[in-house]
C-alpha positions as a printed NumPy array, in Angstrom:
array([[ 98.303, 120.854,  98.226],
       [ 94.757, 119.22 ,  97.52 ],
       [ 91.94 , 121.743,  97.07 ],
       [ 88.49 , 120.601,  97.294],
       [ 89.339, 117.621,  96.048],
       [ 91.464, 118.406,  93.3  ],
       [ 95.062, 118.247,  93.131],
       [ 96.594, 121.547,  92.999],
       [ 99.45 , 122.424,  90.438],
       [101.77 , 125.172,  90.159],
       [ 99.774, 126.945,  87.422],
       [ 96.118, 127.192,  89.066],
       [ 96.742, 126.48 ,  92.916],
       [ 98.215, 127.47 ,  95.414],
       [100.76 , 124.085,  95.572],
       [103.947, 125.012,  94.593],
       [103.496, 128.857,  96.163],
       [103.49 , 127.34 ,  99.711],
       [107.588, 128.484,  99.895],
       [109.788, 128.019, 101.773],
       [108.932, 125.333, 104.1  ],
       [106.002, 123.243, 103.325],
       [106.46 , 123.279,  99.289],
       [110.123, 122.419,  99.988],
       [109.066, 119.426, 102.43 ],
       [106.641, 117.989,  99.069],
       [109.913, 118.313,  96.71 ],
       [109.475, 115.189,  94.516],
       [105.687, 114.527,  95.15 ],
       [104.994, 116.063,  92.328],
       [106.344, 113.061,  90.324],
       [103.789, 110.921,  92.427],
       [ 99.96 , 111.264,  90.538],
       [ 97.087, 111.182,  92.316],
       [ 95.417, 113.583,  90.341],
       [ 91.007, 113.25 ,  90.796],
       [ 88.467, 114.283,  88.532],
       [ 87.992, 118.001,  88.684],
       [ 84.944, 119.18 ,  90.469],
       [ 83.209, 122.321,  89.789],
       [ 82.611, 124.324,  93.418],
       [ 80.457, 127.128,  94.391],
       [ 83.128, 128.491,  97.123],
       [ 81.108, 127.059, 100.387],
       [ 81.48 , 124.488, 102.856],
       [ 81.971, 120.588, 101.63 ],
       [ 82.59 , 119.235, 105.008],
       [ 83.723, 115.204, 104.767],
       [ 84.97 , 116.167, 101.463],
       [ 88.182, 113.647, 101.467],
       [ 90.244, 112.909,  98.268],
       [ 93.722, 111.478,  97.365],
       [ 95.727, 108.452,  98.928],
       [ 94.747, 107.72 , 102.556],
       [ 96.891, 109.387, 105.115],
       [ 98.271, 107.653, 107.751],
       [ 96.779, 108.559, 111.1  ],
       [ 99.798, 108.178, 113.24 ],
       [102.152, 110.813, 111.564],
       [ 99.181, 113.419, 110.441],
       [ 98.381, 116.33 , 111.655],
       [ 95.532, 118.718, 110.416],
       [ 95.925, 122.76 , 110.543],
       [ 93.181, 125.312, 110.425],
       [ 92.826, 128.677, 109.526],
       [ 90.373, 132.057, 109.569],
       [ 91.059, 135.126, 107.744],
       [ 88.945, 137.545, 108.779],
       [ 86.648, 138.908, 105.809],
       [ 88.328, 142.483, 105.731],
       [ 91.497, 140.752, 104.702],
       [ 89.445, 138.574, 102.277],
       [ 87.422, 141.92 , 100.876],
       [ 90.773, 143.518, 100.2  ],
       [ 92.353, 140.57 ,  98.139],
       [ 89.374, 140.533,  96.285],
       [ 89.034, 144.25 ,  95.08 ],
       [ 93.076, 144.247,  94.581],
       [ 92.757, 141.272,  92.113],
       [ 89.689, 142.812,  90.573],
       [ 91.581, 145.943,  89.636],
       [ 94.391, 144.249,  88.123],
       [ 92.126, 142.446,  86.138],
       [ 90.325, 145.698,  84.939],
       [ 93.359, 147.463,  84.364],
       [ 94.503, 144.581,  81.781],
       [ 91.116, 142.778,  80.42 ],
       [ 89.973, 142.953,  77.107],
       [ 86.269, 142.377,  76.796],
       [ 84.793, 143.901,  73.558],
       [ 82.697, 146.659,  74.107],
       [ 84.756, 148.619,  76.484],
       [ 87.675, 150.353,  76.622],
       [ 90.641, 149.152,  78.066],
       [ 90.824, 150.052,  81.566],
       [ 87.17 , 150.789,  81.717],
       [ 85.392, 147.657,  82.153],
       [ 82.574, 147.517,  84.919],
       [ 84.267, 145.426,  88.28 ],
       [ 81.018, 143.681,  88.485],
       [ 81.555, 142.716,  84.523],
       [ 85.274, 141.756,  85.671],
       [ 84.532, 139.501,  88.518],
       [ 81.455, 137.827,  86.795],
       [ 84.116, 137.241,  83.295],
       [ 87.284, 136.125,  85.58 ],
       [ 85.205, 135.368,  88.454],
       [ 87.613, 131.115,  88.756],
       [ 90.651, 133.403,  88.462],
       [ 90.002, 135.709,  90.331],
       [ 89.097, 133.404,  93.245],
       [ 92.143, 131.306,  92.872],
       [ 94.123, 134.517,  93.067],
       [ 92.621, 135.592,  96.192],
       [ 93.361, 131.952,  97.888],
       [ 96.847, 131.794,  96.466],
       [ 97.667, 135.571,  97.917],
       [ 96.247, 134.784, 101.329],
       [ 97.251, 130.962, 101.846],
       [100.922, 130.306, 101.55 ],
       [102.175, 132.488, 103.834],
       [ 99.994, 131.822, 106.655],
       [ 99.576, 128.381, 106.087],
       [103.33 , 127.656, 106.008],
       [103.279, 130.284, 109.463],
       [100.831, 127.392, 110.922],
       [103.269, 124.752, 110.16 ],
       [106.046, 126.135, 111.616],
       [104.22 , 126.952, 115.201],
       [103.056, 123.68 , 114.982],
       [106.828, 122.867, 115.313],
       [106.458, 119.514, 112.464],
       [107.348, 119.879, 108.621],
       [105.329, 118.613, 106.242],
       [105.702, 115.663, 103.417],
       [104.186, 114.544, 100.619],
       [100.716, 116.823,  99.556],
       [ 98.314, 118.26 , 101.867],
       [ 95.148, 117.809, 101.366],
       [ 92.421, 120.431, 101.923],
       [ 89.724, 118.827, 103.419],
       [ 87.679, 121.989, 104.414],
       [ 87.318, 125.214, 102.109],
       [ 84.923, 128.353, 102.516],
       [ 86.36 , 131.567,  99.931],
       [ 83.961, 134.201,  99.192],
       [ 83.945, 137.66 ,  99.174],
       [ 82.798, 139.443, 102.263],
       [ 82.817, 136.519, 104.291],
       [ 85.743, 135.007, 106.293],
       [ 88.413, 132.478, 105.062],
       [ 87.831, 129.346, 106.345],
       [ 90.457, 126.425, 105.557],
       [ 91.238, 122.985, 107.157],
       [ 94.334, 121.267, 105.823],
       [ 95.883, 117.793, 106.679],
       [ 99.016, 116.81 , 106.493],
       [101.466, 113.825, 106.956],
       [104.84 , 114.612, 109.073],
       [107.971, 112.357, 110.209],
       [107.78 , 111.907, 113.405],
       [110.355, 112.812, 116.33 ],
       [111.73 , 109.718, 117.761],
       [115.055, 109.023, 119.298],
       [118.431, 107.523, 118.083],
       [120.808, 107.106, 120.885],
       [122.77 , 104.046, 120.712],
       [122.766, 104.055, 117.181],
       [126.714, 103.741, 116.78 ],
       [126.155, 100.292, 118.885],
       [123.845,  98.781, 116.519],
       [126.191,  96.294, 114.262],
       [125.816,  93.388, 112.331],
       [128.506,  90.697, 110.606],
       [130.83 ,  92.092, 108.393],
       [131.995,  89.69 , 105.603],
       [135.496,  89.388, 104.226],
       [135.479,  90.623, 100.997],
       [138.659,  88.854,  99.552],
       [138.563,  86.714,  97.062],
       [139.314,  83.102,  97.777],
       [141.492,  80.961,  95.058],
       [138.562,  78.418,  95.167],
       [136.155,  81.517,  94.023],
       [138.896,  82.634,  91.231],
       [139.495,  79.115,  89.704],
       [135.027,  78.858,  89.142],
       [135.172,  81.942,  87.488],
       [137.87 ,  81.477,  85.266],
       [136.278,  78.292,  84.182],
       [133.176,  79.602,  84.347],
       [134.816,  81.798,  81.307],
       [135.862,  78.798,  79.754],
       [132.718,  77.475,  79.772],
       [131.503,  80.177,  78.615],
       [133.602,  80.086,  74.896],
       [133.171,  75.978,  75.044],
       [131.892,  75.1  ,  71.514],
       [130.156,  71.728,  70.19 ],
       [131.867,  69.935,  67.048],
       [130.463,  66.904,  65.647],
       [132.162,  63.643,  66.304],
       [134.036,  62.12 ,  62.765],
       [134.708,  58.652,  64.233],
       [132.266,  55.809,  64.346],
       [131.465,  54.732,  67.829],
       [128.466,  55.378,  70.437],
       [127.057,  57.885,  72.621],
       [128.542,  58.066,  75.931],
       [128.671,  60.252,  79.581],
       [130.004,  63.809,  78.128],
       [128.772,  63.636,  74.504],
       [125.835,  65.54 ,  73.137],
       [123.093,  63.848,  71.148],
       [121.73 ,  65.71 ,  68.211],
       [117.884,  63.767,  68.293],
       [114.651,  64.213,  67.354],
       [111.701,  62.69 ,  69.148],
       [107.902,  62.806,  69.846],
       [106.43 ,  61.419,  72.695],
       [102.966,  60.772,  74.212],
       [101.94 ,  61.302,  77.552],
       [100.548,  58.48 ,  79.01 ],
       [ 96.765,  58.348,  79.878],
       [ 95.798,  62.109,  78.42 ],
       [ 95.171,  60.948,  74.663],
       [ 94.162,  64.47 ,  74.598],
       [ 97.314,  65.787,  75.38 ],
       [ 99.711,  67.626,  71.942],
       [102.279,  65.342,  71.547],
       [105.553,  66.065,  73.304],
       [108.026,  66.846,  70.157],
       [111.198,  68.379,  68.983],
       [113.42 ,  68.63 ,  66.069],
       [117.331,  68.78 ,  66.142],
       [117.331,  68.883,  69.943],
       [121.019,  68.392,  71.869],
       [121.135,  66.392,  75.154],
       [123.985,  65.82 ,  76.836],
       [124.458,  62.376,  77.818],
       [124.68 ,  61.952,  81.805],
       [124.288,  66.13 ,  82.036],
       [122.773,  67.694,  85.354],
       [119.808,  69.025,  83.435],
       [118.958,  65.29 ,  81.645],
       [116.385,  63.109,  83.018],
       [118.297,  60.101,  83.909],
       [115.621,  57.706,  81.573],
       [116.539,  59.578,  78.409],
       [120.301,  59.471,  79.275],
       [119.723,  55.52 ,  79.742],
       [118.342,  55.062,  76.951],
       [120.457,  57.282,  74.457],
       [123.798,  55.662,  76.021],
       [125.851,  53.048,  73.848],
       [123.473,  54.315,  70.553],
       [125.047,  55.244,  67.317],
       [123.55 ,  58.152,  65.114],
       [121.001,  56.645,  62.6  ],
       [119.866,  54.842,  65.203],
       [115.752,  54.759,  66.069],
       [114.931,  53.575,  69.568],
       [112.002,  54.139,  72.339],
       [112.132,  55.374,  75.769],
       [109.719,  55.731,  78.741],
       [110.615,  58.67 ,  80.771],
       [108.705,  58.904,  84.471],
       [109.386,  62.755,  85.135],
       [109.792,  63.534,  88.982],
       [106.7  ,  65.718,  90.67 ],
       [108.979,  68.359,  90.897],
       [109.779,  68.596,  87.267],
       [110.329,  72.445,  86.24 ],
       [108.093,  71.645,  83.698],
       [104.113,  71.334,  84.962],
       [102.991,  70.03 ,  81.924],
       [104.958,  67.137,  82.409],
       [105.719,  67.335,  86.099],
       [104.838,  63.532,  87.937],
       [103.756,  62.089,  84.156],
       [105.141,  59.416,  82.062],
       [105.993,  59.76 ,  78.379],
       [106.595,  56.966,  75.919],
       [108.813,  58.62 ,  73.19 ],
       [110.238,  57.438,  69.808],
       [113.811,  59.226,  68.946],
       [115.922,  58.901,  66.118],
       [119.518,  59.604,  67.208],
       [120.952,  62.151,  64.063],
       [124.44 ,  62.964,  65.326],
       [126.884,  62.484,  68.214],
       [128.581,  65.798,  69.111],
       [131.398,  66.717,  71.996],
       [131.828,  69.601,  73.722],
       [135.364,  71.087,  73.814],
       [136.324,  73.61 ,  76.049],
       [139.186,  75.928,  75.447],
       [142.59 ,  76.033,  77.025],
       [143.636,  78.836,  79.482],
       [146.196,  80.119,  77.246],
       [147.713,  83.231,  76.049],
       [146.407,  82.716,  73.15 ],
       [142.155,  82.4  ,  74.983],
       [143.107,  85.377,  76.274],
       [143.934,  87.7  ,  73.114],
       [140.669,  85.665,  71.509],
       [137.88 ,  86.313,  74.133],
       [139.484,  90.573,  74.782],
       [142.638,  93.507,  74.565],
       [144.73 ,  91.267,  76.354],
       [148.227,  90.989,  75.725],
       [148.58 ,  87.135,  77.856],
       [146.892,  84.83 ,  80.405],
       [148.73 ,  86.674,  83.135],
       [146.962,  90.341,  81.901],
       [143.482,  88.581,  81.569],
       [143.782,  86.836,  85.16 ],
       [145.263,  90.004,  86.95 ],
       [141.944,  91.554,  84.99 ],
       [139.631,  88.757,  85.83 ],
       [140.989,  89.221,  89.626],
       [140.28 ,  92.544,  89.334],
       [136.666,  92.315,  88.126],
       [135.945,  89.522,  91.009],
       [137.18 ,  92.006,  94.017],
       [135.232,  94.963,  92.749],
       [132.381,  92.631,  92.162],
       [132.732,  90.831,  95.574],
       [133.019,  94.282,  97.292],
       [130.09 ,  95.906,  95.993],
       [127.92 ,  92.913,  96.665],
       [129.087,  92.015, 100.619],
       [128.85 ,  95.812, 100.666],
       [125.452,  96.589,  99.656],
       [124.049,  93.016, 101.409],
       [126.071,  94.498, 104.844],
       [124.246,  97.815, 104.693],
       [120.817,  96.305, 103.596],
       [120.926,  94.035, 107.421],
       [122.139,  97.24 , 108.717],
       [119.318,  98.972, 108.176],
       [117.119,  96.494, 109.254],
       [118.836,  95.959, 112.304],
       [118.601,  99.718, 112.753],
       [114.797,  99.21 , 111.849],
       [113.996,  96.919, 114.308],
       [115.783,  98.664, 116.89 ],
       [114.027, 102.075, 116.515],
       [110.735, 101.752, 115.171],
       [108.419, 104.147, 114.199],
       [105.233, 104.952, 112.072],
       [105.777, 106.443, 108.19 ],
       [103.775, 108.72 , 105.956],
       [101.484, 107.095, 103.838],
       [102.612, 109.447, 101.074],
       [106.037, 108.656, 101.347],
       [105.012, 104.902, 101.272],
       [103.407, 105.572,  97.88 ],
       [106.04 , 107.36 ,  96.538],
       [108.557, 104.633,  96.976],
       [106.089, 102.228,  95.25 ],
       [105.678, 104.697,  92.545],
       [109.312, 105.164,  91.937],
       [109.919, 100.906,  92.016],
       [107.187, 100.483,  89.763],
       [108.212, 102.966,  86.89 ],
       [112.267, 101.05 ,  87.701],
       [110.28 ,  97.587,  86.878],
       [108.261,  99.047,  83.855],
       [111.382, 100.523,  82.579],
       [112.965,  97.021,  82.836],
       [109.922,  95.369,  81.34 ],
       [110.156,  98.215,  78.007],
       [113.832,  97.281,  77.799],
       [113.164,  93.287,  77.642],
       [110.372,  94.315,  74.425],
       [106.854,  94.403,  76.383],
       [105.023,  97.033,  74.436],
       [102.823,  99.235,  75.989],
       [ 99.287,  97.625,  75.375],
       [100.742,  94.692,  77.093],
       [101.653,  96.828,  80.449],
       [ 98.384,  98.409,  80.597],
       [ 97.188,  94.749,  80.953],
       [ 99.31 ,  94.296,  84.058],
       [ 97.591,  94.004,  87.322],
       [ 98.832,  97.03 ,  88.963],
       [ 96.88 ,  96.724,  92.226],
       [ 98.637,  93.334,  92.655],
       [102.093,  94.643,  91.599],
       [101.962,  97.781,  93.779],
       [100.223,  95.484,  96.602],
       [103.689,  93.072,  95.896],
       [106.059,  96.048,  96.43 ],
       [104.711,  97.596,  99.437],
       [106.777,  95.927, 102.664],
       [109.872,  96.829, 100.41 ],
       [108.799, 100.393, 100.094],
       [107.857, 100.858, 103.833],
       [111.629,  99.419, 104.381],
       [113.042, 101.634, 102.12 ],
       [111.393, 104.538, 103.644],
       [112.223, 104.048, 107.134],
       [116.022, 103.703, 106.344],
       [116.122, 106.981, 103.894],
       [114.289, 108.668, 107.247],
       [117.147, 106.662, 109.181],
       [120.502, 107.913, 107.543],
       [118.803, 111.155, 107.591],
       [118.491, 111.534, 111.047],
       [121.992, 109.79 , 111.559],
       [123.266, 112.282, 109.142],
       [122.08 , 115.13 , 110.733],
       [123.957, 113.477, 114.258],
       [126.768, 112.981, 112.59 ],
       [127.373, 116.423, 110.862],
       [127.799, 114.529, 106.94 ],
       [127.53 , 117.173, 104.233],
       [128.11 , 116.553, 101.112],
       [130.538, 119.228,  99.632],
       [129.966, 120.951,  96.115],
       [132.752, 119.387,  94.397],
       [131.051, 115.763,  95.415],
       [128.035, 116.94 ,  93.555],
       [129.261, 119.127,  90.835],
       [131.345, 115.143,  89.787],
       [127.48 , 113.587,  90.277],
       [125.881, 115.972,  88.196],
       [129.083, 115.463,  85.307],
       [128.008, 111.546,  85.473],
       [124.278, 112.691,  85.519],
       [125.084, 114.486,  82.185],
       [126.991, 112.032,  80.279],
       [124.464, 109.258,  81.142],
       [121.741, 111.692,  79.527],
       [124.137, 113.253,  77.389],
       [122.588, 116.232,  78.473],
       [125.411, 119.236,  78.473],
       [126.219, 119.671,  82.291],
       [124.882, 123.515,  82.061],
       [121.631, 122.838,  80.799],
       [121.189, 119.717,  82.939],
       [121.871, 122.392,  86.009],
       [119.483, 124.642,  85.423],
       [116.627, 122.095,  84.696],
       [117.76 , 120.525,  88.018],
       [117.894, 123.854,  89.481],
       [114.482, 124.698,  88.651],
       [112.443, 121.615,  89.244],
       [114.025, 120.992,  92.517],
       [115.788, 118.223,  91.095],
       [119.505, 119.404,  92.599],
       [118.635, 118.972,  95.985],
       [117.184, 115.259,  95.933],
       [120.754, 114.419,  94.791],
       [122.718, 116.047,  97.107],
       [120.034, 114.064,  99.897],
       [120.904, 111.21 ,  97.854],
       [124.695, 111.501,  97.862],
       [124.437, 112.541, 101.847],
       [122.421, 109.169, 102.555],
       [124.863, 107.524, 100.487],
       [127.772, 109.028, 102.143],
       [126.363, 108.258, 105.551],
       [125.862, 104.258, 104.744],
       [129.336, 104.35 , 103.718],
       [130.429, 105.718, 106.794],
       [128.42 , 102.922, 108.825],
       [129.346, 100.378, 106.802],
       [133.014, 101.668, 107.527],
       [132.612, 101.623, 111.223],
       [131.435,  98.221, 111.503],
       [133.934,  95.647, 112.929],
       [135.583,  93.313, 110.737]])
């Protein structure tokens, strides 16, 4: 919960003490930061006081409430005494500090204290008559705490709304075979081949043709930029008549021996993957310095004890078969469900909380950082990154990824899925050899941060995609 302003933690706000209902509704927020500048408050009014990400006004709702100033007295002078009875300010005794020397020492405390024993309970009381349950982090937009005077809060909040589901079992889309075809094994076994092909040179004496490789080196000069670098390379291949030569260079290279020095003009296409030399022309000079062939291996049994533990070909292809349908599943599979959901989407649509929105961003972001760390960016070179743009970029995939999370909740709620302990006690045993974390310790930290239950919501929304997937015709 937001607090004049300022974020509220579980160490100096009242946050994480809003139990059961509302704090459980924010489980995982946390990991989203919006955290402001701290502001230093007298304890009175600061009406149009807004803060944090913007809410969105079609799933808010704000909540206010008065204590009356008896109530507000008495949590005052209780905190005070505690305070006295424990404080150790030098020149008194222990116990026998002044209460007006108490509350002007521990006079932040003891104002936090008094909001955090009257708040939580009543505010999470307000929620509940107001029949909605909170996500993401309230924010307090209206604050008056002082002693003697009445408790005056206004909170908003973001909520999912109520919307309806029926027909839900009739909304279906294609469902694709998932077996593999012989035409789809025979590419990937050569695609294996291919894979282990290796490039010899060529003994005999005799000139380039379609299929050989060309060891050159050449420099060229792009016509009518005399500015431009020259276009060079040493000990480059090119294979002679390949997909990925430009036709000019493979005319010109053809029926050449190595030693040989010759000139081509090469007119690159517009669309050249290249811009620098997209739509130009290049006169280049090449020497030719060896002719080389590709050979690709035979499917043998002897391939397959080279390229793995496999005893033949017929243990490698029963493999390689193997590989393909789990492949092929998991792809038709997880493409199915994805035009499920938007089918499911589209048929029942309905407005998300902001907060949630940001979340998802947050979560693809730090998934596309991570990948970014793994490839060798460094981190001067993400703080570089335009994140507005990035987080601007990820935003219609977040709001879809939202709205079917809400979805297969709702559906599993309909369709009585629960996900049983032994499912998650075999999660949290893959959880801890990923982290190779031991399983105890990784329960308890779970346990404690909350962590536990996003899984098992994880594993029930996975459990209830399956089951849709399942139920879709062939």
């Amino acid at each position: 919960m937001r607090l004049e302003g300022k974020t509220l933690s579980s160490t100096d706000t009242i946050e994480d003490n809003l139990q059961p209902d509302a704090a459980e509704a924010a489980t995982g927020a946390g990991q989203e930061d919006h955290a402001h500048e701290a502001h230093d408050h007298d304890g009175h009014d600061h009406e149009g006081h807004q803060h944090g990400p913007v809410l969105n006004p079609e799933c808010t709702r704000e909540l206010v409430l008065d204590i009356p100033a008896e109530e507000v007295t008495k949590a005052y002078r209780s905190v005070a005494a505690n305070y006295r009875k424990y404080a150790k300010i030098p020149g008194f005794r222990a116990g026998k500090v002044p209460e007006t020397v108490i509350r002007r020492r521990y006079a932040a405390e003891i104002r936090k204290e008094v909001i955090d024993s009257l708040l939580p309970e009543r505010f999470n009381k307000g929620v509940h008559d107001l029949g909605v349950k909170p996500v993401g982090q309230p924010q307090v937009t209206e604050l008056t705490v002082e002693d003697g005077q009445p408790l005056h809060v206004k909170a908003a909040f973001e909520y999912i709304p109520d919307f309806s589901i029926d027909g839900y079992q009739s909304v279906t889309v294609d469902k694709p075979s998932v077996e593999i075809t012989e035409e789809e094994y025979r590419q990937e076994l050569e695609q294996l081949r291919e894979s282990r092909a290796t490039i010899e040179p060529v003994e005999e004496d005799r000139p380039l043709v379609d299929g050989d490789w060309a060891q050159i080196t050449y420099k060229g000069q792009i016509e009518g930029d005399a500015e431009a670098a020259p276009v060079a390379g040493e000990d480059s291949l090119v294979e002679i008549g390949g997909k990925d030569t430009v036709e000019a260079f493979s005319s010109a290279l053809r029926g050449a021996k190595a030693g040989q020095e010759l000139k081509a003009e090469v007119i690159y296409p517009a669309d050249y993957a290249e811009p620098k030399l997209a739509g130009k022309t290049v006169a280049y000079e090449v020497e030719v310095k060896a002719i080389k062939k590709r050979t690709v291996p035979e499917l043998n049994d002897d391939f397959a004890k080279e390229i793995g533990a496999y005893e033949s070909l017929a243990d490698l292809e029963a493999r390689v078969r193997e590989y393909m349908a789990t492949r092929k599943r998991r792809s038709v599979e997880g493409e199915t469900k994805d035009r499920l959901f938007a089918a499911l989407t589209e048929r029942y649509p309905f407005p998300v909380p902001e907060s949630l929105v940001q979340e998802q961003i947050d979560a693809r972001l730090e998934r596309g950082l991570r990948a970014l760390a793994a490839q060798g960016m460094n981190p001067e070179q993400m703080r570089k990154l335009d994140f507005v743009r990035l987080r601007a970029a990820q935003r219609d995939s977040a709001i879809a990824e939202v709205k079917s999370t809400v979805l297969l909740d709702r559906i599993a709620q309909a369709e009585n899925i629960a996900v049983s302990d032994e499912e998650l006690d075999n999660e949290l045993q893959l959880a801890a050899l990923q982290s190779r974390e031991p399983l105890d310790t990784l329960k308890v930290r779970l346990t404690q941060d909350g962590g536990m239950a996003r899984i098992r919501e994880q594993l029930r929304r996975e459990k209830t995609a399956s089951a849709l997937y399942e139920k879709l015709p062939a």
